[in-house]
MOPAC internal coordinates of N, CA, C and O (Angstrom, degrees):
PM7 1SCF
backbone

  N    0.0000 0     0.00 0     0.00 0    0    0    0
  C    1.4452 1     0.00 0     0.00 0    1    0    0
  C    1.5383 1   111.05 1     0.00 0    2    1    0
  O    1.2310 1   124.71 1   151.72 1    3    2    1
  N    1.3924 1   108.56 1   -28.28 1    3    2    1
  C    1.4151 1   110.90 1  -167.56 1    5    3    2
  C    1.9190 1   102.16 1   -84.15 1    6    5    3
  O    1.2310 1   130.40 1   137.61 1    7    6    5
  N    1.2113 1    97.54 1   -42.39 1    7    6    5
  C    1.8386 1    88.01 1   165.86 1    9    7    6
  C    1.0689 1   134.75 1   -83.45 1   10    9    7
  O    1.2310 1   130.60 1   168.11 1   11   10    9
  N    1.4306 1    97.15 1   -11.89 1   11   10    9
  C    1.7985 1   105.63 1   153.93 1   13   11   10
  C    2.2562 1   128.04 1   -44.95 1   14   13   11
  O    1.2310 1   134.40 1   125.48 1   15   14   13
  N    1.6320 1    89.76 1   -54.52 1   15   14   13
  C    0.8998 1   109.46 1   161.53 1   17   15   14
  C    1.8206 1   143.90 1   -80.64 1   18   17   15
  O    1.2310 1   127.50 1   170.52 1   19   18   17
  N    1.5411 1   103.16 1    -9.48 1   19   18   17
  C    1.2702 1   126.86 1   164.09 1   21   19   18
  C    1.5739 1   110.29 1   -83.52 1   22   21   19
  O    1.2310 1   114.57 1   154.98 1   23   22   21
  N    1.4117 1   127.90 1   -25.02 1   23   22   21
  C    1.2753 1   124.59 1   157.57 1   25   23   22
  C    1.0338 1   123.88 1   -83.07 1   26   25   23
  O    1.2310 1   110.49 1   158.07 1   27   26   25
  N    0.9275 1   135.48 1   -21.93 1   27   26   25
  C    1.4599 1   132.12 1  -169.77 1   29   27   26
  C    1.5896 1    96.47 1   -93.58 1   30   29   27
  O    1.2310 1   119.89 1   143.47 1   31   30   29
  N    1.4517 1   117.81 1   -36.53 1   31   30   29
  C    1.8377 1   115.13 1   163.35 1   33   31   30
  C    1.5853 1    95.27 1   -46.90 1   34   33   31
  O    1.2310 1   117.66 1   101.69 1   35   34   33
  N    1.1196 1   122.06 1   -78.31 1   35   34   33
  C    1.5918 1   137.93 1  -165.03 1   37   35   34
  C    2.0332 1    85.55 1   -28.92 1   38   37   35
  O    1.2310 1   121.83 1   110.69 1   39   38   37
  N    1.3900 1   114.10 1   -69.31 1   39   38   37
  C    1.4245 1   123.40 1  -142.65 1   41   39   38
  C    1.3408 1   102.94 1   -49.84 1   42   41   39
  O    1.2310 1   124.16 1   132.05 1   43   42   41
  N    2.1217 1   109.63 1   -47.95 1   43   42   41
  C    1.5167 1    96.69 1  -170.75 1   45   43   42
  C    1.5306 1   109.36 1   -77.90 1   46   45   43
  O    1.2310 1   112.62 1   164.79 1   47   46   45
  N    1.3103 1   131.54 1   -15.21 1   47   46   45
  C    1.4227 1   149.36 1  -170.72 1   49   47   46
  C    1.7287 1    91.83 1   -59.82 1   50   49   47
  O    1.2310 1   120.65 1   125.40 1   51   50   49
  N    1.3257 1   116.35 1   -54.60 1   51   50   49
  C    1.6269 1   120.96 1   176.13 1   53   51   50
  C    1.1123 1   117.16 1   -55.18 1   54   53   51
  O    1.2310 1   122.65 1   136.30 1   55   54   53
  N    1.3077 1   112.53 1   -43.70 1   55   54   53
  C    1.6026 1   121.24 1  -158.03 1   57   55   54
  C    2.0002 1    96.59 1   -94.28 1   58   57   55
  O    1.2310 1   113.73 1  -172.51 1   59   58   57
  N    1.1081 1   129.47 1     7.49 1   59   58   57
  C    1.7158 1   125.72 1   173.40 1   61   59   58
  C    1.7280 1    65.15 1  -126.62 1   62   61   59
  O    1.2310 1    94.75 1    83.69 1   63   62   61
  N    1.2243 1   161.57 1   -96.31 1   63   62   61
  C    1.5066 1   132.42 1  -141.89 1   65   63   62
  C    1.9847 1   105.28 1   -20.53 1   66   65   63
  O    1.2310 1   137.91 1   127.84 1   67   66   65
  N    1.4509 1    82.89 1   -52.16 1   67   66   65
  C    1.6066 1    91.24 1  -145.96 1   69   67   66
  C    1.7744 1   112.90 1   -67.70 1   70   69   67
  O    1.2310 1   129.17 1   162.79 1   71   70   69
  N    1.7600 1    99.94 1   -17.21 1   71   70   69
  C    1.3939 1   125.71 1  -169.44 1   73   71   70
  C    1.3088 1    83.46 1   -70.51 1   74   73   71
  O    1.2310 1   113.20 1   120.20 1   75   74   73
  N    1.4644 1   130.46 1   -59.80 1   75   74   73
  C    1.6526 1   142.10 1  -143.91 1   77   75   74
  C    1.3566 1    97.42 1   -90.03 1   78   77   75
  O    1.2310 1   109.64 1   139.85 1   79   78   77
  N    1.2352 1   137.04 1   -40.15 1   79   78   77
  C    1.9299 1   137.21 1   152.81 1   81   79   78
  C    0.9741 1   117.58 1   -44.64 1   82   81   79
  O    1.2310 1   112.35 1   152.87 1   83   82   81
  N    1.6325 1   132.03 1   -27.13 1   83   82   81
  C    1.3886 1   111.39 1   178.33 1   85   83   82
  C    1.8729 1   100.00 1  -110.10 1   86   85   83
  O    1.2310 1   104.50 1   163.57 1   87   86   85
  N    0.9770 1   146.22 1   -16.43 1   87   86   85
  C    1.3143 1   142.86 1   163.53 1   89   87   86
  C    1.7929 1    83.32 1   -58.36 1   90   89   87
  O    1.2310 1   115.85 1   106.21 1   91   90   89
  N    1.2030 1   125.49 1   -73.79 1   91   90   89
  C    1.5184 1   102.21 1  -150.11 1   93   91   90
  C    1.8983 1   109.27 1   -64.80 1   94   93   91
  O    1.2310 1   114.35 1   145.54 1   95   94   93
  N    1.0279 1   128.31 1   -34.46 1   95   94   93
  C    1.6327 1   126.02 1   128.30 1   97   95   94
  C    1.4000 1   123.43 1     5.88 1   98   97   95
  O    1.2310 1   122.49 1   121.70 1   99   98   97
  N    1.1645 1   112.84 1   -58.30 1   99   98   97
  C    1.7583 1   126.58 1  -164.82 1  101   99   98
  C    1.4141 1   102.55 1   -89.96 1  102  101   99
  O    1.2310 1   126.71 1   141.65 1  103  102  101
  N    1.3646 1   104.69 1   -38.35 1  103  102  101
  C    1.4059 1   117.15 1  -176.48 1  105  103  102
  C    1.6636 1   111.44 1   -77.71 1  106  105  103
  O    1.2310 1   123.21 1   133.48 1  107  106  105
  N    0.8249 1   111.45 1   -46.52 1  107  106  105
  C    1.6480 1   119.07 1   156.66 1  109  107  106
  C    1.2695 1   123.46 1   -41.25 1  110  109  107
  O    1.2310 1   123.12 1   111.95 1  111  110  109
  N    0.9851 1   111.63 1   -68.05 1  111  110  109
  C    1.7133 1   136.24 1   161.99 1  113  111  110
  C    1.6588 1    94.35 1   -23.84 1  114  113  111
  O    1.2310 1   126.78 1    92.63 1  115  114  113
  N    1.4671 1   104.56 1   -87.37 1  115  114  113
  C    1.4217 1   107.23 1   176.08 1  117  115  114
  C    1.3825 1   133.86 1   -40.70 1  118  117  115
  O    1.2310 1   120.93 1   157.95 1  119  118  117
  N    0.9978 1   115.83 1   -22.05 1  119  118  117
  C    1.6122 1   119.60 1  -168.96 1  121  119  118
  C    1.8770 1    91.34 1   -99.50 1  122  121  119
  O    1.2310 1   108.03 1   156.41 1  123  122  121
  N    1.1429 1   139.96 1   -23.59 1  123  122  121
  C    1.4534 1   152.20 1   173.82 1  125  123  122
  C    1.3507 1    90.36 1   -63.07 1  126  125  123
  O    1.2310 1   121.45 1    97.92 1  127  126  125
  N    1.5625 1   114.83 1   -82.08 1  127  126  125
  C    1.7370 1   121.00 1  -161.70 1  129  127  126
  C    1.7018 1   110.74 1   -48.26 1  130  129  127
  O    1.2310 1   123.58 1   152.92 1  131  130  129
  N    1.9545 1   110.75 1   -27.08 1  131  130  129
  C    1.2375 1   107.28 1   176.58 1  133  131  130
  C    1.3748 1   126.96 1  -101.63 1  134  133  131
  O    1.2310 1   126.28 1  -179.14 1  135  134  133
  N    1.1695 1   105.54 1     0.86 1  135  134  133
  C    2.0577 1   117.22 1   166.29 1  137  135  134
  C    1.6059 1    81.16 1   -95.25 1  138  137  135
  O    1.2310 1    99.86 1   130.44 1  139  138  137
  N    1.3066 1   154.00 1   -49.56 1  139  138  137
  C    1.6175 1   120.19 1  -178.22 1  141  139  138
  C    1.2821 1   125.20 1   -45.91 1  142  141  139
  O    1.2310 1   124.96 1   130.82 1  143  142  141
  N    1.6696 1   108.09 1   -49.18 1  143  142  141
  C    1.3683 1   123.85 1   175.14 1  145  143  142
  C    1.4694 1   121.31 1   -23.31 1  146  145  143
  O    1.2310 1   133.94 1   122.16 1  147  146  145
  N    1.9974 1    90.65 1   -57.84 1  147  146  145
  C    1.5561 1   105.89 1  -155.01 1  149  147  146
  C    1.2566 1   115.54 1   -83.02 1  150  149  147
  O    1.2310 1   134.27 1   161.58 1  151  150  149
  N    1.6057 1    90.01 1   -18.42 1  151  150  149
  C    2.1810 1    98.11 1  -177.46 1  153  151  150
  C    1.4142 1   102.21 1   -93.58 1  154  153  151
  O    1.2310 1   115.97 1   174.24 1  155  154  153
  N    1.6031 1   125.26 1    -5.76 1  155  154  153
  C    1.5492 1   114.25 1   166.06 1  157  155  154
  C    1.8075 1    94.99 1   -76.09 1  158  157  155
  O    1.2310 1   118.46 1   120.40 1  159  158  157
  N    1.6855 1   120.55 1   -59.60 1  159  158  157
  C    1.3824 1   107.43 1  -168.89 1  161  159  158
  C    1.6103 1   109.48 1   -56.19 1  162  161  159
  O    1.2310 1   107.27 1   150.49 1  163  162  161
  N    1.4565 1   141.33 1   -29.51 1  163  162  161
  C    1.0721 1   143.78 1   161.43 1  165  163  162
  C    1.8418 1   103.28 1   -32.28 1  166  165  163
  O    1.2310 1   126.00 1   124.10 1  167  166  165
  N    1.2941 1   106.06 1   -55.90 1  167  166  165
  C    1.8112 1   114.40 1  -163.16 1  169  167  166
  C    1.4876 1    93.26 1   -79.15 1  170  169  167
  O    1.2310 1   111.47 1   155.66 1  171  170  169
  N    1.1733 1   133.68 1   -24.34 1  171  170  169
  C    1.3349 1   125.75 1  -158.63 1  173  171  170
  C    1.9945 1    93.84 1   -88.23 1  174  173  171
  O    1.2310 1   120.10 1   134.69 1  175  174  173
  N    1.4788 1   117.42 1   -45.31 1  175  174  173
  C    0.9769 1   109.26 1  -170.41 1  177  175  174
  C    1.7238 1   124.41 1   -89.56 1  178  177  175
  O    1.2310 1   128.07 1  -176.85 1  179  178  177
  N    1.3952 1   102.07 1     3.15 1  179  178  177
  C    1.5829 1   114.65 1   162.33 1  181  179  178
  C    1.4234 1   105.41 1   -95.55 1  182  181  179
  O    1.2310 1   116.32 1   141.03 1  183  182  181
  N    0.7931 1   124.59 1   -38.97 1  183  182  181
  C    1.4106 1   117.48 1   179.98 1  185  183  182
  C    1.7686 1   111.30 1   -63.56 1  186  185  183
  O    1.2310 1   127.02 1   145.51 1  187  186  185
  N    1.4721 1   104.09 1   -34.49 1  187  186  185
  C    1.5453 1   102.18 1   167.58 1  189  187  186
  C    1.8396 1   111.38 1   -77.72 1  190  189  187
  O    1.2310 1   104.39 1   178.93 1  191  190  189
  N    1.1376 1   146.42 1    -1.07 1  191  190  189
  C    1.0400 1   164.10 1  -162.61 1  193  191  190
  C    1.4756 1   106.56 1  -126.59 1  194  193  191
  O    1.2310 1   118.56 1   176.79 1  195  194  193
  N    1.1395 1   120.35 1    -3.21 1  195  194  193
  C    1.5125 1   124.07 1   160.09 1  197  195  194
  C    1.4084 1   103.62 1  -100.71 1  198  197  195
  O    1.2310 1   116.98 1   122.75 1  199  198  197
  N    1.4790 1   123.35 1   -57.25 1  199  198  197
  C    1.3351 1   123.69 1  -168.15 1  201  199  198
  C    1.4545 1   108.83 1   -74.12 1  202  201  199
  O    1.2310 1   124.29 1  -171.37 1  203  202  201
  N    1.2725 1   109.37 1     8.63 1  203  202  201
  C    1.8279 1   104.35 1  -174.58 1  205  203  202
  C    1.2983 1    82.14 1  -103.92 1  206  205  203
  O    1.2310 1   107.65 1   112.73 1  207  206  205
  N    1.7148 1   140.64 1   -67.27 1  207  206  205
  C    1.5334 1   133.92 1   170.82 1  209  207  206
  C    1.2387 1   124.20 1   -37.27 1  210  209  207
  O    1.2310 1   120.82 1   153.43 1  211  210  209
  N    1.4130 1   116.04 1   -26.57 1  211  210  209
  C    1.6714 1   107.30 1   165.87 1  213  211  210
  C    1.1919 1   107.54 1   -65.79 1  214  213  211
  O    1.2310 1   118.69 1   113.93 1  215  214  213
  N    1.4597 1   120.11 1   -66.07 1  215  214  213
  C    1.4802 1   124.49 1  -158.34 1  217  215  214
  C    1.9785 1   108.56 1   -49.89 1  218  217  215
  O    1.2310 1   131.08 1   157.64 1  219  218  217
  N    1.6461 1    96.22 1   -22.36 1  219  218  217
  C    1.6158 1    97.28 1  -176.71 1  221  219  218
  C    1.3235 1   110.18 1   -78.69 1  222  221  219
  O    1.2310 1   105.82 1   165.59 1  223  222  221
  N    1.1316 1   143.91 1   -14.41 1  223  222  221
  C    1.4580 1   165.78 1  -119.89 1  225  223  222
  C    1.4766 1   114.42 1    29.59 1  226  225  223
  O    1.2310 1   118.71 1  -125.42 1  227  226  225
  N    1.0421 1   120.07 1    54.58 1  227  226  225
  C    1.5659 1   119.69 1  -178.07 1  229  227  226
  C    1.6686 1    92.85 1   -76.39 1  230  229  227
  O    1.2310 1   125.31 1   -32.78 1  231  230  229
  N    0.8750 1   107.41 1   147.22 1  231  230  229
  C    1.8834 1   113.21 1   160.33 1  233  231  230
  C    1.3565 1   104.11 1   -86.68 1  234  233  231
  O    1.2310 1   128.02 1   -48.96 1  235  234  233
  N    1.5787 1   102.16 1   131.04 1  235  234  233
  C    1.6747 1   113.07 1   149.53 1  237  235  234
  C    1.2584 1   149.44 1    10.66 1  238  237  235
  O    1.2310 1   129.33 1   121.11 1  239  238  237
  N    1.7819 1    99.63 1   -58.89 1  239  238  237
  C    1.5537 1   118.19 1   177.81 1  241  239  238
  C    1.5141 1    94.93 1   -84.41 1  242  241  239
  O    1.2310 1   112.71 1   148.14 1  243  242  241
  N    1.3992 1   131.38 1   -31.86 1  243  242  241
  C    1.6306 1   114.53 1   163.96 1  245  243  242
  C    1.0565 1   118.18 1   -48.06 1  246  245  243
  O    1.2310 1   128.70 1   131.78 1  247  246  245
  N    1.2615 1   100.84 1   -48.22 1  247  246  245
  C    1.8477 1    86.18 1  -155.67 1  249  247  246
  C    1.8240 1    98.65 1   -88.29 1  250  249  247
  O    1.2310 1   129.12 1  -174.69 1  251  250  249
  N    1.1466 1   100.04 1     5.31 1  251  250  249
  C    2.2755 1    77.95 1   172.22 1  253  251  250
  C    1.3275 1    92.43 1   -99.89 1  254  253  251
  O    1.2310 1   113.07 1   158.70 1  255  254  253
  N    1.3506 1   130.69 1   -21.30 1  255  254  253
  C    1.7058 1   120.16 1   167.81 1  257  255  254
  C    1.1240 1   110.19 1   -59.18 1  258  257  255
  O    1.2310 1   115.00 1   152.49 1  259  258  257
  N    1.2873 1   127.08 1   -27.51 1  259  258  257
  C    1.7171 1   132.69 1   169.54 1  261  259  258
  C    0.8646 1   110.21 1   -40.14 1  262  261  259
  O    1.2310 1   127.57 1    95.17 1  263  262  261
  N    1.7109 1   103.03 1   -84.83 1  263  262  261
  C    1.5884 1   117.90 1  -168.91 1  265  263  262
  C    1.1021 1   110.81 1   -71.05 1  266  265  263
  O    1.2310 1   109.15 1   157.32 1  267  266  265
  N    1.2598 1   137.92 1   -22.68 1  267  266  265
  C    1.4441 1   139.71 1   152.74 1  269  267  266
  C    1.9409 1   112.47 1   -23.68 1  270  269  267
  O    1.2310 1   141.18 1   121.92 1  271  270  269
  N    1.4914 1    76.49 1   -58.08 1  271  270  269
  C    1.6900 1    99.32 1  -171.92 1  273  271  270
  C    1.9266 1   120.66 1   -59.72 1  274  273  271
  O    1.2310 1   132.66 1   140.91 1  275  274  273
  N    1.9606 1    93.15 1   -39.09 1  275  274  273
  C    1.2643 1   110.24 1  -165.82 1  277  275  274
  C    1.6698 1   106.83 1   -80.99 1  278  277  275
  O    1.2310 1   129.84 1   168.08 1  279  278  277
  N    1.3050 1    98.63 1   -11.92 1  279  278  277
  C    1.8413 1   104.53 1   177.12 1  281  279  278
  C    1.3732 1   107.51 1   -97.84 1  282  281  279
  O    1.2310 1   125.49 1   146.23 1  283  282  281
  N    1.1642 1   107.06 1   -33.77 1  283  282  281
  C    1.6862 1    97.97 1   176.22 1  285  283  282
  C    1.4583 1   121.18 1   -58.19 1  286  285  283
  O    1.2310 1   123.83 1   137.85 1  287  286  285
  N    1.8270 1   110.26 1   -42.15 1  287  286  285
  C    0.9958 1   133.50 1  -165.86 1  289  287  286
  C    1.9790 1   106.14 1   -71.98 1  290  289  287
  O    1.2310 1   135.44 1   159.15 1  291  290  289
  N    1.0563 1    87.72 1   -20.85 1  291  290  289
  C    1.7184 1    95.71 1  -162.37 1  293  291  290
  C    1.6449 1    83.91 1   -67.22 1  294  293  291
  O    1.2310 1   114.07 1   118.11 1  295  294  293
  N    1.4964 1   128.83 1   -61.89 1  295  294  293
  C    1.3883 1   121.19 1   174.99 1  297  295  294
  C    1.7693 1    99.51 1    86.72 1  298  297  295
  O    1.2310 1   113.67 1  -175.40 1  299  298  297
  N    1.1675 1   129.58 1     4.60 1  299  298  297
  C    1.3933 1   136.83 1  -152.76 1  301  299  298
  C    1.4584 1   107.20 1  -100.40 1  302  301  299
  O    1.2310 1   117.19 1   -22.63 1  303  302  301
  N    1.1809 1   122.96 1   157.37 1  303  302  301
  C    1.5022 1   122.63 1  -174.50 1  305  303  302
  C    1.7600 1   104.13 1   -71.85 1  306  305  303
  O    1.2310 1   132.56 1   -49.66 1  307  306  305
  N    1.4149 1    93.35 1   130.34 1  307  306  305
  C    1.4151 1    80.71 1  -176.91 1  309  307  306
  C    1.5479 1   123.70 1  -109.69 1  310  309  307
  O    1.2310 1   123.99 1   -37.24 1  311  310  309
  N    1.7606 1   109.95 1   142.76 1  311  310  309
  C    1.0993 1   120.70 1  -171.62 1  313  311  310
  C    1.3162 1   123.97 1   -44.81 1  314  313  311
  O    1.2310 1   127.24 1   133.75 1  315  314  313
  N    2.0052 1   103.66 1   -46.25 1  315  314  313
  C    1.6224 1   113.33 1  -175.39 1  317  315  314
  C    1.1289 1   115.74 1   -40.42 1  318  317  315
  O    1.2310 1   106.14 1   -36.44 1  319  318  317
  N    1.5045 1   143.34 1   143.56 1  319  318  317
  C    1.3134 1   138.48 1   147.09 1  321  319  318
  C    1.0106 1   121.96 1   -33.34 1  322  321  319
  O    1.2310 1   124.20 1   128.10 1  323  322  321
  N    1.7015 1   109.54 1   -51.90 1  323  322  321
  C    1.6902 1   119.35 1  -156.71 1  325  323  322
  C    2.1004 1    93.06 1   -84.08 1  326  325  323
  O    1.2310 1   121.45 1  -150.58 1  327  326  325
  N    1.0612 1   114.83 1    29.42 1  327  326  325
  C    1.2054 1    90.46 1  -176.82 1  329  327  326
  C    1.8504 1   138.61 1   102.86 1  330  329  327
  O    1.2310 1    97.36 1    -9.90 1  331  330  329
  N    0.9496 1   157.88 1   170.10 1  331  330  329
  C    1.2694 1   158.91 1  -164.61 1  333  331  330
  C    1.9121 1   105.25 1   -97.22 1  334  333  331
  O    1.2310 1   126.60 1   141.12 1  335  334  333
  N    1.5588 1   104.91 1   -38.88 1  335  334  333
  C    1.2776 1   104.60 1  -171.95 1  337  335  334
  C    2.0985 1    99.40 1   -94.27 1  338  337  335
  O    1.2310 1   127.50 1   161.98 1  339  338  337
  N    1.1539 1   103.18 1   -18.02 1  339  338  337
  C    1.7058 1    79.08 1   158.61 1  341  339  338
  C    1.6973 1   125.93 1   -91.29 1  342  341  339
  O    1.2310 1   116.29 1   156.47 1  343  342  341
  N    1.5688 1   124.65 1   -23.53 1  343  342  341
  C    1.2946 1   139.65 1   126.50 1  345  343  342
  C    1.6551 1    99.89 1     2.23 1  346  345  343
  O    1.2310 1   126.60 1    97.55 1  347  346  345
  N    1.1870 1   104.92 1   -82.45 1  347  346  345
  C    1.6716 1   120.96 1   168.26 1  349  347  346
  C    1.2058 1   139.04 1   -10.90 1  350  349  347
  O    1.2310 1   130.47 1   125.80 1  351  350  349
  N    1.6004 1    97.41 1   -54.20 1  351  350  349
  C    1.2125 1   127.58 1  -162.30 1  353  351  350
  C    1.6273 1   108.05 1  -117.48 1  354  353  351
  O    1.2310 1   125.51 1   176.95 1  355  354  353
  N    1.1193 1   107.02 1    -3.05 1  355  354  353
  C    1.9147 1   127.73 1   167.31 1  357  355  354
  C    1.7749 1    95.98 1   -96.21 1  358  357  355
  O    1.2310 1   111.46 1   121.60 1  359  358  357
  N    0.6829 1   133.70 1   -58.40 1  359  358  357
  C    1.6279 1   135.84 1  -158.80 1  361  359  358
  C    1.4910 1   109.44 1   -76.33 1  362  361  359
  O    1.2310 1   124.88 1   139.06 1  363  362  361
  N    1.5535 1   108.24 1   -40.94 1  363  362  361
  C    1.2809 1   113.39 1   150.51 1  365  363  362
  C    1.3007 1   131.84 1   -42.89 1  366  365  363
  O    1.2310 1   127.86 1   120.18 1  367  366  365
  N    1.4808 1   102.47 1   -59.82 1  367  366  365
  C    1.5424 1   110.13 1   173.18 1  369  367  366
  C    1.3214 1   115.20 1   -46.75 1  370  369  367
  O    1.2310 1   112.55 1   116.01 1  371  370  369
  N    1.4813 1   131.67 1   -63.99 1  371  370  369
  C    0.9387 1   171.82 1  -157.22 1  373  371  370
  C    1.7943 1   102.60 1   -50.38 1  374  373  371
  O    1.2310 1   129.86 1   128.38 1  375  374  373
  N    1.4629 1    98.59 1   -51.62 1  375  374  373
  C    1.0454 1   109.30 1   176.08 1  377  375  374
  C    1.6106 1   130.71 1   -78.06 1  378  377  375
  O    1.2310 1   124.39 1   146.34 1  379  378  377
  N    1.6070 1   109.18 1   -33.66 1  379  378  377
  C    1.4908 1   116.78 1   174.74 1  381  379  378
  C    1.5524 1    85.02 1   -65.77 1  382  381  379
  O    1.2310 1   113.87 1   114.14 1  383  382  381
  N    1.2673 1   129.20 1   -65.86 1  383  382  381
  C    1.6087 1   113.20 1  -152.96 1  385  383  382
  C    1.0830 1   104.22 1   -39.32 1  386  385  383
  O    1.2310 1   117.09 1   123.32 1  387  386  385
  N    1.4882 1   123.13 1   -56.68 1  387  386  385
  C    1.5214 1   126.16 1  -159.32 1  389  387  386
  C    1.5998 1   114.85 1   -65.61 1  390  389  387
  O    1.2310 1   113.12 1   155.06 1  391  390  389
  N    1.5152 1   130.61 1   -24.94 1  391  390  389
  C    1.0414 1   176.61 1   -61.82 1  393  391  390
  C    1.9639 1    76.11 1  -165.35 1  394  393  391
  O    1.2310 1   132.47 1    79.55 1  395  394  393
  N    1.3077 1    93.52 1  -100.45 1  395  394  393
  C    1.3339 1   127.36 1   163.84 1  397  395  394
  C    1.5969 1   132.82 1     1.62 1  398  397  395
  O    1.2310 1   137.69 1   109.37 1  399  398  397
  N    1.9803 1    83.32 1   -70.63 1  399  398  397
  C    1.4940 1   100.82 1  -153.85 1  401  399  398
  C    2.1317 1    86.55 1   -94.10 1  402  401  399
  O    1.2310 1   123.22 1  -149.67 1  403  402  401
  N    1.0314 1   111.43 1    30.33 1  403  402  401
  C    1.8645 1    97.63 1  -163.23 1  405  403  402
  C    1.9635 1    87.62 1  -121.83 1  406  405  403
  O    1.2310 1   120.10 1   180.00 1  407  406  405

């Protein structure tokens, strides 16, 4: 009788685990689809900030000291997984292509 009732503790104990695993799931989910969002508008608006410094004739090595500058400066929690200094090294990128391709 007594493990009768020790499982069935166990059963609903699983079943609110499993309730509270998939809300934080969804919630995960969400916070993924909205750091993609923000690091495409991130790419969208360096890349316009490259092609506006080309067209000015800024040289190259300016403008990654820029964005160099404009990420440091941001000081902001950062979205990247890998961190603030690959952030860095994305925005950089981000920017010669655009740099580049304009």
């Amino acid at each position: 009788m007594v493990a009768i009732a020790q499982s069935r503790a166990h059963s609903v104990r699983a079943r609110e685990t499993l309730s509270t695993s998939h809300a934080r799931v969804r919630q995960a989910e969400h916070i993924i689809v909205e750091t993609l969002r923000l690091l495409e508008q991130l790419r969208d608006a360096v890349a316009a900030l490259a092609r506006v410094e080309r067209s000015n004739a800024v040289p190259p090595e300016k403008v990654i000291v820029l964005l160099e500058q404009l990420v440091i400066e941001a000081d902001a929690e950062w979205p990247h997984p890998a961190g603030p200094s690959s952030l860095l090294s994305e925005v950089v990128r981000w920017g010669v292509e655009a740099y580049y391709a304009a």
